[in-house]
C-alpha angles and dihedrals in degrees: 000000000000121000140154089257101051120070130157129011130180113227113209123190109188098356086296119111111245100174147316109255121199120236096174118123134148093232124046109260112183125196096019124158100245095158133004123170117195123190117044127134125278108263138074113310121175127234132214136191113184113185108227095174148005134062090270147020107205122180102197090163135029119184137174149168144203139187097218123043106270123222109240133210110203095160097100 
């Protein structure tokens, strides 16, 4: 999503930084691509979002992909 009141947020793949992105529009955009990494390894990897700056951080679409089929814990 990109919205006036959100603004930077620090992406994190694996507990290391990989870049800011900025959220911030005039007009409210949902489900908008603000940050998207190919090529890592199978296997679990951890994602992190930190807010920097900005009144919210708000997530409204998560999307991935793999190129094997991928074992899920739903029991959470």
């Amino acid at each position: 999503m990109r919205y006036f009141l959100i603004h930077n947020v620090d992406m994190y793949i694996d507990n290391v930084f990989k870049q800011t992105v900025n959220t911030f529009n005039a007009t409210r955009q949902l489900q908008q691509t603000v940050y998207s990494i190919s090529g890592l390894s199978n296997g679990p990897h951890t994602l992190k979002a930190v807010k920097k700056s900005g009144t919210y951080m708000l997530l409204d679409k998560l999307c991935f992909s793999v190129s094997s089929p991928i074992q899920v814990n739903d029991t959470v």
